[in-house]
Backbone as JSON Lines, residues from 0, in Angstrom:
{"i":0,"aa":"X","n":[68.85,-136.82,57.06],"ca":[69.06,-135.39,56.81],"c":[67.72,-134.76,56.41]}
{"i":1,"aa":"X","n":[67.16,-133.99,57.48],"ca":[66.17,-132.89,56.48],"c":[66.55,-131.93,55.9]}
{"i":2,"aa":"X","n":[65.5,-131.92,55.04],"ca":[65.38,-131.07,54.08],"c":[64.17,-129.78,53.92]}
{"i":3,"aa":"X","n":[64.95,-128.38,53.37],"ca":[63.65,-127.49,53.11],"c":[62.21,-127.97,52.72]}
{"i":4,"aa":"X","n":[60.97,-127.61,52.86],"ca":[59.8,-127.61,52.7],"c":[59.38,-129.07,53.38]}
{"i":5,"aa":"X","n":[59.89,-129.97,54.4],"ca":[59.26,-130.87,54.97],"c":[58.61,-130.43,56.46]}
{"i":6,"aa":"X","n":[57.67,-130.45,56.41],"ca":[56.71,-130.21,57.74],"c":[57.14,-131.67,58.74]}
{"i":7,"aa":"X","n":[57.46,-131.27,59.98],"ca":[58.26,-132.04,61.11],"c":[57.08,-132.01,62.06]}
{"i":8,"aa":"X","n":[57.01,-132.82,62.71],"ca":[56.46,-132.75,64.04],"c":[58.02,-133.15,65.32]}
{"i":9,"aa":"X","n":[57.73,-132.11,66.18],"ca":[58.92,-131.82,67.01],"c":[58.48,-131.47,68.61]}
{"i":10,"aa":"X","n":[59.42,-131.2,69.54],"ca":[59.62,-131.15,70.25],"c":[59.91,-129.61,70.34]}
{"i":11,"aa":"X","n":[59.28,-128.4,71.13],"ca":[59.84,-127.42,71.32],"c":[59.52,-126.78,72.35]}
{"i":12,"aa":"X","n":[60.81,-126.1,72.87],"ca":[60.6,-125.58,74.33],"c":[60.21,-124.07,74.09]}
{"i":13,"aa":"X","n":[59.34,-123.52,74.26],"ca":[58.98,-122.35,74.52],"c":[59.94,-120.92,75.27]}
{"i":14,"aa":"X","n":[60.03,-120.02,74.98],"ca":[60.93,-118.78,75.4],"c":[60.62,-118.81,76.53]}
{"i":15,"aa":"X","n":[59.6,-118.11,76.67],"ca":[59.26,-117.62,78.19],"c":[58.56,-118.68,78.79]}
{"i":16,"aa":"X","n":[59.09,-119.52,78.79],"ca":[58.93,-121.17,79.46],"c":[59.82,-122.24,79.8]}
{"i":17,"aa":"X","n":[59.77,-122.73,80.87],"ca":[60.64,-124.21,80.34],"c":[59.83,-125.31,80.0]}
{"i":18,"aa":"X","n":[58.21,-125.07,79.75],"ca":[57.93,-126.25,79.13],"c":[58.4,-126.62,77.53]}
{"i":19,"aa":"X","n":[58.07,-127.51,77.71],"ca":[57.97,-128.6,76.04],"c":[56.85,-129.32,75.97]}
{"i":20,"aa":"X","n":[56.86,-128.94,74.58],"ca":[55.61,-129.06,73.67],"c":[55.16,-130.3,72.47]}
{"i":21,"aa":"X","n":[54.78,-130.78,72.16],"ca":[55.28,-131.53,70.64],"c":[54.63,-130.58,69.77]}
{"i":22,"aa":"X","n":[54.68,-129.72,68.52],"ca":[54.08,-129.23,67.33],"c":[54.66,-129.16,66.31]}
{"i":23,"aa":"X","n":[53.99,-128.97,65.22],"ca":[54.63,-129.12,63.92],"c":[55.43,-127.96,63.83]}
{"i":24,"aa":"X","n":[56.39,-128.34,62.81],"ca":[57.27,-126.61,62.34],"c":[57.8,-126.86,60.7]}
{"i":25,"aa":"X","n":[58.24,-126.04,60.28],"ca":[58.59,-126.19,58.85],"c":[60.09,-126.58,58.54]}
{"i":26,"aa":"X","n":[60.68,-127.27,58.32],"ca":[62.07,-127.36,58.12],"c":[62.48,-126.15,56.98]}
{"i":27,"aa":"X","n":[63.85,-125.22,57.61],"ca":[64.37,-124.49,56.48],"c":[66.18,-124.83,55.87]}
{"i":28,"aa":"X","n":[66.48,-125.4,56.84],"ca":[67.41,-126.65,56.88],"c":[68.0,-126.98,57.95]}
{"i":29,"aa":"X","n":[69.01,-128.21,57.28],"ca":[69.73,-128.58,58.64],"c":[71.01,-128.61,58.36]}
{"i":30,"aa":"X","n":[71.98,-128.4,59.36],"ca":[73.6,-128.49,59.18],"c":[73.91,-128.95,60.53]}
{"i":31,"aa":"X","n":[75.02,-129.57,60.47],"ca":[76.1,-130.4,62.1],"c":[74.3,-130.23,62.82]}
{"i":32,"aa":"X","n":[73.27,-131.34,62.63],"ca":[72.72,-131.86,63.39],"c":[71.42,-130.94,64.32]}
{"i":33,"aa":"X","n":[72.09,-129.73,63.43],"ca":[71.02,-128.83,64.38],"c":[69.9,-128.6,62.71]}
{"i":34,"aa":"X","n":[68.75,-128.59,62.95],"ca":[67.93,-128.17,62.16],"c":[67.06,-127.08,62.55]}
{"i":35,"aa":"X","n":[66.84,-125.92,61.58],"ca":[66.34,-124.54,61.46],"c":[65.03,-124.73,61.07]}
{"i":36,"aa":"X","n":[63.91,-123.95,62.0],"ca":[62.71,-124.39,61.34],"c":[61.87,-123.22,61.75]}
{"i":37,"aa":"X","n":[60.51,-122.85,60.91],"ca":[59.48,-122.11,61.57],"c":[58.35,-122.96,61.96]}
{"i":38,"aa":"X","n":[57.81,-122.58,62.9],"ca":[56.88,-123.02,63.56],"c":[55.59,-122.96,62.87]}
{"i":39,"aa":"X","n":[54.93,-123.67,63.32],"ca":[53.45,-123.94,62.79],"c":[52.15,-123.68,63.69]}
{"i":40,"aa":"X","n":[51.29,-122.81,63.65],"ca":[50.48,-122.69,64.55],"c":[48.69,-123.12,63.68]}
{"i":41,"aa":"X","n":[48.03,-123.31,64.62],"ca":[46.16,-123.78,63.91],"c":[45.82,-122.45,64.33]}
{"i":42,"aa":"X","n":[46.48,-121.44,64.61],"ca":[45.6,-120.35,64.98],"c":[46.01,-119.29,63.93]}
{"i":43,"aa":"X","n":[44.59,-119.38,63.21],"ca":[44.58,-118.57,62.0],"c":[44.74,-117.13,62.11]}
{"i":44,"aa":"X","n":[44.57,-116.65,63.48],"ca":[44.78,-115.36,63.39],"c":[46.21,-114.63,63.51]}
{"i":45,"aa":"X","n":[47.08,-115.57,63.43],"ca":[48.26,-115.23,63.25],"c":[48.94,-114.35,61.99]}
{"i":46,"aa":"X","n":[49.65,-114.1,61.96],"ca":[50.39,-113.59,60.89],"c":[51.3,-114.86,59.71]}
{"i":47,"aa":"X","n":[51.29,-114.92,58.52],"ca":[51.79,-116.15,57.97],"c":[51.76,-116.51,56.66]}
{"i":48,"aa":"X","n":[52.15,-117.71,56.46],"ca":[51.47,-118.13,54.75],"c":[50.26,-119.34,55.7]}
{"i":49,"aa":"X","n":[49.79,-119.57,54.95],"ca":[48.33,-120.55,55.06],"c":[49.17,-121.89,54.96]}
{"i":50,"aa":"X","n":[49.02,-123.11,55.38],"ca":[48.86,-124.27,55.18],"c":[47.74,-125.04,55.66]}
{"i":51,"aa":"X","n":[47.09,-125.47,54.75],"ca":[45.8,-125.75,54.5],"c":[45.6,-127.27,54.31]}
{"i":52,"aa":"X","n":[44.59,-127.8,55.29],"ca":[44.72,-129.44,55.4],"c":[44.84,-130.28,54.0]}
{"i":53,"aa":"X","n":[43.99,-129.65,53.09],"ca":[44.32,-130.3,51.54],"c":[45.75,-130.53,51.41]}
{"i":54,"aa":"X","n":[46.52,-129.76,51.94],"ca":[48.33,-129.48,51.36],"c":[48.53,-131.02,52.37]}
{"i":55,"aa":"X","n":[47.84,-131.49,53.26],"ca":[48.7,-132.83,54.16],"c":[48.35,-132.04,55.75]}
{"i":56,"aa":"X","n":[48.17,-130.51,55.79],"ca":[48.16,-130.02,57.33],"c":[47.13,-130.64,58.12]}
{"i":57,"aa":"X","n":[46.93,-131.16,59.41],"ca":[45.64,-131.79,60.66],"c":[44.82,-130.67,60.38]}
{"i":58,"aa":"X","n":[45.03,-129.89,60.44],"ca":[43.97,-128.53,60.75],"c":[45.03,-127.04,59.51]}
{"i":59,"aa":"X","n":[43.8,-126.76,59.37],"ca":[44.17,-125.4,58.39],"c":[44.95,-124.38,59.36]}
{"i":60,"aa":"X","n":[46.37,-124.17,59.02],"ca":[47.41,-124.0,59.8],"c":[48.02,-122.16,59.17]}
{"i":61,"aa":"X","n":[48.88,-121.61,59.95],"ca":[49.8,-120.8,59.42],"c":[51.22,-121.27,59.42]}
{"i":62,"aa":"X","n":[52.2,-120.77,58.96],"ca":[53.59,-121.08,59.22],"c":[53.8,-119.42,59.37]}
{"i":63,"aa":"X","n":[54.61,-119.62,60.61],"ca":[54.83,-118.43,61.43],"c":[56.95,-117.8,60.88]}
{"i":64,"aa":"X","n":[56.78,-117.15,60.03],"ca":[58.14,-116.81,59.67],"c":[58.35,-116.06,60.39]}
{"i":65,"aa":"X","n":[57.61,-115.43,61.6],"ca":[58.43,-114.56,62.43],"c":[59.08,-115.48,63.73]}
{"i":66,"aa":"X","n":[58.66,-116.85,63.57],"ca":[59.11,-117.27,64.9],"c":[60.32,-118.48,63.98]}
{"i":67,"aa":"X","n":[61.39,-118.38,64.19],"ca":[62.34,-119.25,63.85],"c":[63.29,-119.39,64.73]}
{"i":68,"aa":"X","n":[63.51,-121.1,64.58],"ca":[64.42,-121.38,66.05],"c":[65.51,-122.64,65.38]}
{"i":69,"aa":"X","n":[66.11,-123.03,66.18],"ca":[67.02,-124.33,66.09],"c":[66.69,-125.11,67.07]}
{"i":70,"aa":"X","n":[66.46,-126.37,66.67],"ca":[66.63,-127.83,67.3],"c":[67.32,-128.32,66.97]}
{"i":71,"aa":"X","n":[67.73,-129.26,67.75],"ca":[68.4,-130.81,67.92],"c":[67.58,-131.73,66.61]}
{"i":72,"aa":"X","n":[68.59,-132.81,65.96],"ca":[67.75,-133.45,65.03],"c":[67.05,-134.66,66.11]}
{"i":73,"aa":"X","n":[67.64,-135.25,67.07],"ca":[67.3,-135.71,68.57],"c":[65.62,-135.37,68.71]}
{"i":74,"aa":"X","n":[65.57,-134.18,68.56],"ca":[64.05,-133.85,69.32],"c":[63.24,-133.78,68.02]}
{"i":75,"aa":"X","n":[63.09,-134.22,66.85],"ca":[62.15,-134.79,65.89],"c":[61.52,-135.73,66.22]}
{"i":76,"aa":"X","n":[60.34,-136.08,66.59],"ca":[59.79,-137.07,66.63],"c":[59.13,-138.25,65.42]}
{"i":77,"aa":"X","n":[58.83,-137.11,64.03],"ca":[59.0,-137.95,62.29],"c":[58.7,-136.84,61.34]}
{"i":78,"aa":"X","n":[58.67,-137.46,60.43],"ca":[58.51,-136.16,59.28],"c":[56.72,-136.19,59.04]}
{"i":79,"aa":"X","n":[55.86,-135.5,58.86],"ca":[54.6,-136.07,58.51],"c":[54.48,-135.72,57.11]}
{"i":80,"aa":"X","n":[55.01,-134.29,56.09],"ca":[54.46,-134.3,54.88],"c":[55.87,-133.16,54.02]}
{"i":81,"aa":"X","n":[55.4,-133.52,53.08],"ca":[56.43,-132.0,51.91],"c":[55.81,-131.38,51.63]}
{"i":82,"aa":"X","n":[55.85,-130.18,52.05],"ca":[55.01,-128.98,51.31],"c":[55.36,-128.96,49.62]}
{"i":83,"aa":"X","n":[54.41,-128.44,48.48],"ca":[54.66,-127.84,47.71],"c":[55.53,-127.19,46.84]}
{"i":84,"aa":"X","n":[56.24,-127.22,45.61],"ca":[56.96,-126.67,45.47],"c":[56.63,-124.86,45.44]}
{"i":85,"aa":"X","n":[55.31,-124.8,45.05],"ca":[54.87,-123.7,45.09],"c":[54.99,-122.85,46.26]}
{"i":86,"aa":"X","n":[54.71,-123.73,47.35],"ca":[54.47,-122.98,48.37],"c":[55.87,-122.74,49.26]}
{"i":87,"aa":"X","n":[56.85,-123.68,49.09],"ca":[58.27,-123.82,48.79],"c":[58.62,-122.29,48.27]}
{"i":88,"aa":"X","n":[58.72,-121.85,47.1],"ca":[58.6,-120.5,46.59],"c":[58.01,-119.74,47.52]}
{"i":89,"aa":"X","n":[56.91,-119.37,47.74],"ca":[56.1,-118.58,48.63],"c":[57.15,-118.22,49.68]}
{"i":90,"aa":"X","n":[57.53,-119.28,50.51],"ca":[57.99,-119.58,51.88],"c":[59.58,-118.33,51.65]}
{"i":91,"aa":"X","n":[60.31,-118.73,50.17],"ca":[61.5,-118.19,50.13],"c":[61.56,-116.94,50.02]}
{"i":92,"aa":"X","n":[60.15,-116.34,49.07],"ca":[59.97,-115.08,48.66],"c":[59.62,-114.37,50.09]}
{"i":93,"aa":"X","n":[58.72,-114.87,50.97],"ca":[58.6,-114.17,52.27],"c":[59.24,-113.56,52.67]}
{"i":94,"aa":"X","n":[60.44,-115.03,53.19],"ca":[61.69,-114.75,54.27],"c":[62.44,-113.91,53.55]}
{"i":95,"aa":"X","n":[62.87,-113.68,52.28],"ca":[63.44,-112.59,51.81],"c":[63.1,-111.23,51.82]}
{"i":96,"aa":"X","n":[61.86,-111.11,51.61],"ca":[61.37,-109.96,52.17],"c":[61.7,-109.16,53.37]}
{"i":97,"aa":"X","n":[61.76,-110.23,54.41],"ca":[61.36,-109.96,55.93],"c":[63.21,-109.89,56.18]}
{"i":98,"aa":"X","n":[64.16,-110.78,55.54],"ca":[65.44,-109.98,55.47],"c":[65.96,-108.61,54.83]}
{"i":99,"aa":"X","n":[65.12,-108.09,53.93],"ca":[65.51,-107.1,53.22],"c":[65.24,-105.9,53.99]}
């Protein structure tokens, strides 16, 4: 079972694509097998919170709260790290925002 604030490396098919990809994404949870996650991009010029290789990230990363999707727990390939509780916070205070 994942859990909030674990950074995944996954499998994801792109919108305006049918390829698939492997990249990291953020777990926000999971229920009946499907897990909810935002994506992770190395391209800083994105819009985001920072995840920053000190935190466990390959490369100084964003987490993209505007892009959120569902996978299969199937298309996980492993978990690589836990974010922060801090940044855990950060992540919740965002998405609340961006619902309000």
């Amino acid at each position: 079972m994942h859990k909030f604030g674990e950074v995944i490396l996954t499998q994801i098919q792109f919108v305006d694509t049918y390829e698939v990809k492997t990249r990291p994404a953020l777990v926000l949870f999971e229920e009946y097998d499907n897990v909810i996650v935002c994506a992770i991009t190395s391209n800083e010029q994105m819009k985001g919170i920072k995840l920053l290789k000190k935190e466990g990230a390959v490369k100084d990363s964003i987490i993209k709260l505007n892009y959120i999707f569902t996978i299969s727990n199937k298309m996980i390939k492993k978990t690589l790290f836990n974010i922060s509780k801090e940044k855990k916070e950060l992540v919740k205070k965002e998405l609340t925002k961006k619902l309000n």
